[in-house]
C-alpha positions as CSV (number, residue, x, y, z in Angstrom):
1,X,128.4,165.3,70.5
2,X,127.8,163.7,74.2
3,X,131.3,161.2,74.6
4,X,131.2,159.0,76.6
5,X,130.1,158.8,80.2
6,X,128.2,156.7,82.7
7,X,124.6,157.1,82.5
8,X,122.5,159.5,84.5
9,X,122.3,163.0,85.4
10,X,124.9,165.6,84.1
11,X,125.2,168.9,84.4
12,X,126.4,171.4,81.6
13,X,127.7,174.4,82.9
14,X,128.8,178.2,81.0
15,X,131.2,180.9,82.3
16,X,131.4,184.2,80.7
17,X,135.7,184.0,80.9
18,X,135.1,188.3,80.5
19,X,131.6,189.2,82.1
20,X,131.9,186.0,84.7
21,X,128.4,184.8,83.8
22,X,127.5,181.9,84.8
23,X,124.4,179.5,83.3
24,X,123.8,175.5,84.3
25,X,121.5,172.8,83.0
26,X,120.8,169.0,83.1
27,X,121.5,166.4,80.2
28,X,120.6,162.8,81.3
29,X,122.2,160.0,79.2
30,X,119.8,157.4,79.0
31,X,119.8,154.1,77.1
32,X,122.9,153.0,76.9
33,X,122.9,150.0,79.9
34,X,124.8,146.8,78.2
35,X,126.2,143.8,79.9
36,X,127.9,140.4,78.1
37,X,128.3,137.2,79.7
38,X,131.2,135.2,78.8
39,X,130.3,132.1,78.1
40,X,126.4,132.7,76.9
41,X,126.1,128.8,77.2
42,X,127.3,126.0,78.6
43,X,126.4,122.9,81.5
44,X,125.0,123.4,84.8
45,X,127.9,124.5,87.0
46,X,129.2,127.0,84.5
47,X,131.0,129.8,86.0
48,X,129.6,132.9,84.0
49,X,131.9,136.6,83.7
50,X,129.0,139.3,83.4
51,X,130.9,142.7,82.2
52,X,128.4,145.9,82.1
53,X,128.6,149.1,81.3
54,X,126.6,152.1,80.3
55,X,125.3,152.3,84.2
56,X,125.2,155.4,86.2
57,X,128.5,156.1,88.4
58,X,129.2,154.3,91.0
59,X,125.4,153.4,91.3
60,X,124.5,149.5,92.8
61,X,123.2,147.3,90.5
62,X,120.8,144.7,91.0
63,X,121.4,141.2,89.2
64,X,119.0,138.9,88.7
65,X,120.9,135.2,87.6
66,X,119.6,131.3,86.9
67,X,121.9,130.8,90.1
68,X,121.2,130.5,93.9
69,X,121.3,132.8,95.2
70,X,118.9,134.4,92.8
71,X,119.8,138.0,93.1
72,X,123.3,140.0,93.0
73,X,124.1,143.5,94.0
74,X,127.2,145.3,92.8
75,X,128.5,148.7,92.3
76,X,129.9,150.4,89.3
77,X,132.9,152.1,89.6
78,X,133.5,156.0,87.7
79,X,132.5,155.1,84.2
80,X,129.1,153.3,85.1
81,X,130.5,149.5,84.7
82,X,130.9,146.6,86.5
83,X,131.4,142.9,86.8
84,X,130.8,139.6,88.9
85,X,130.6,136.0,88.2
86,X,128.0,133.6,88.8
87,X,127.4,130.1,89.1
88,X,124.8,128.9,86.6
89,X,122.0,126.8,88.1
90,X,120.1,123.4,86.0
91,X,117.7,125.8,84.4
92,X,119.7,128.7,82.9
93,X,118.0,131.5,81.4
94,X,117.6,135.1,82.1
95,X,120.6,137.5,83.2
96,X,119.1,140.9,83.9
97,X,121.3,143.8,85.5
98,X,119.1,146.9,86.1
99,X,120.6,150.3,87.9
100,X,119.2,151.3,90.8
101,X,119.1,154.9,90.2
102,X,119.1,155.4,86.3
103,X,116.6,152.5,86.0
104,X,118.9,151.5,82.8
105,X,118.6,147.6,82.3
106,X,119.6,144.9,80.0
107,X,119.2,141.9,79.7
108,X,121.2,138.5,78.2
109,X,120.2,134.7,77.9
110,X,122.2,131.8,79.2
111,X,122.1,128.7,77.1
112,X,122.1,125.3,78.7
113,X,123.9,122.8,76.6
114,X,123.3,119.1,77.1
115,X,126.0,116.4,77.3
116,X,126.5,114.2,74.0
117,X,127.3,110.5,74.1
118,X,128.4,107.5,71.5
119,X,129.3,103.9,72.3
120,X,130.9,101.5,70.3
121,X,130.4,98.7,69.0
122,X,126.7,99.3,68.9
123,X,126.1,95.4,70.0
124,X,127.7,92.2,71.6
125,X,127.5,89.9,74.4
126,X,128.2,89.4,77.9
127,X,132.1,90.4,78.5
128,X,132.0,93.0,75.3
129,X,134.3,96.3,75.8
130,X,131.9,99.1,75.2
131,X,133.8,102.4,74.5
132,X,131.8,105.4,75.9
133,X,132.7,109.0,74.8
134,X,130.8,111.7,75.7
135,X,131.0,115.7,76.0
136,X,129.3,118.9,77.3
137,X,129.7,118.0,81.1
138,X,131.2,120.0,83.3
139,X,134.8,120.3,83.5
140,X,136.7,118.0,85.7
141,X,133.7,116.6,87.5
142,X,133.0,113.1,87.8
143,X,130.7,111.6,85.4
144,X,128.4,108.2,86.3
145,X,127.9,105.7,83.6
146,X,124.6,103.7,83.5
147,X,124.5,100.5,81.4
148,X,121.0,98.7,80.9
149,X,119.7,97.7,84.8
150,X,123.0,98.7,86.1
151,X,123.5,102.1,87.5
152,X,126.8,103.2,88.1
153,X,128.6,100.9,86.1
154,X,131.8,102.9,86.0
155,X,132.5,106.1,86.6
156,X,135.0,109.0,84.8
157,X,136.2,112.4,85.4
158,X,135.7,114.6,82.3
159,X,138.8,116.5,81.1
160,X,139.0,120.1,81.1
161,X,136.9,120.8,78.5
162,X,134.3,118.6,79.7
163,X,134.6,115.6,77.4
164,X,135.8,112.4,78.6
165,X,136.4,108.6,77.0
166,X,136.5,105.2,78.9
167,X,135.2,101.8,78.8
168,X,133.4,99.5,80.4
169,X,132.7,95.7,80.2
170,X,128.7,94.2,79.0
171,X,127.7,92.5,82.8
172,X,124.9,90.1,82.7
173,X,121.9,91.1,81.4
174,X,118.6,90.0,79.6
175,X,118.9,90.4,76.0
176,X,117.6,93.0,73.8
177,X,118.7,97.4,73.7
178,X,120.1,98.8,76.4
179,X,120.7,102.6,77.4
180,X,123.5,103.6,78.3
181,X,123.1,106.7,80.2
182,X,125.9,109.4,81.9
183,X,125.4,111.9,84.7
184,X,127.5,114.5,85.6
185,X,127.6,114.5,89.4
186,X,128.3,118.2,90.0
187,X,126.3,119.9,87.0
188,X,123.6,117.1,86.5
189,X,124.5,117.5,83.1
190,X,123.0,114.1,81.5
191,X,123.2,112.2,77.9
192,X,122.3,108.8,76.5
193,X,122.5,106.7,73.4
């Protein structure tokens, strides 16, 4: 039973311990490549943990990333694994690490979330506090809130886990539905209601 090892060429090697004998050949372990990204979704501006394994020994890697710059290069250390971080990019998609020498690949999906949003109440008239709450922004970044014909009408940093609440006060504006609209200003995460 092969245990295990980093992928690629490996030798397998008899001695005689009485006659001193001696016979080699080659085993390749192939098909084993795996990486994880942690998290697999999220905003724009999501920093993404990519752990792989499975590679050949300290063989470079080539990562291709929704991130700019496009492409990574690492190494893997004695066991065939690795890992980086990227910043993820308004488009997400495709994580693909591929071994330079083995060939072994994998590939893994990033998700793009969007941001939610609720208001309350759901009508009124000029001077009416609107409650905005929204979620899936980036953590701590600022968030712009658009009311009707008025952009920016406040702003608010989301918390930590990139969810925020604030209000804001109905300016004067012709009658009828309005959109209220947020932006994150770092991950262009957007919502509206």
């Amino acid at each position: 039973t092969v245990d295990v090892q980093a992928a690629g060429n490996k030798t397998i090697f008899a001695e005689g311990l009485t006659s001193g004998a001696k016979a080699a050949t080659t085993f390749v372990i192939s098909g084993t490549a795996n990486i994880t990204l942690t998290p697999s979704a999220g905003v724009t501006g999501t920093t993404v943990h990519v752990y792989g394994f499975g590679f050949g020994a300290n063989e470079q890697i080539t990562l291709t990333v929704p991130s700019s710059p496009s492409t990574i290069y690492r190494w893997t250390d004695a066991s065939g694994a690795f890992t980086t971080t990227f910043v993820v990019n308004e488009s997400g998609g495709l994580v693909t690490a591929t071994g330079a020498i083995t060939g072994e690949t994998d590939s893994r999906t990033f998700t793009i979330t969007t941001g939610t949003l609720s208001a309350t109440p759901a009508s009124g008239a000029y001077g009416t506090t609107i409650t905005v709450t929204g979620s899936g922004f980036q953590q701590f970044e600022n968030v712009r809130i658009d009311f009707g014909s008025t952009p920016a009408i406040t702003t608010v940093v989301a918390n930590a886990s990139g969810g925020f609440t604030t209000t804001f006060t109905v300016d004067v504006q012709a009658a009828g539905n309005k959109t209220i609209f947020a932006e994150g200003l770092t991950s262009g995460a957007k919502a509206a209601t």
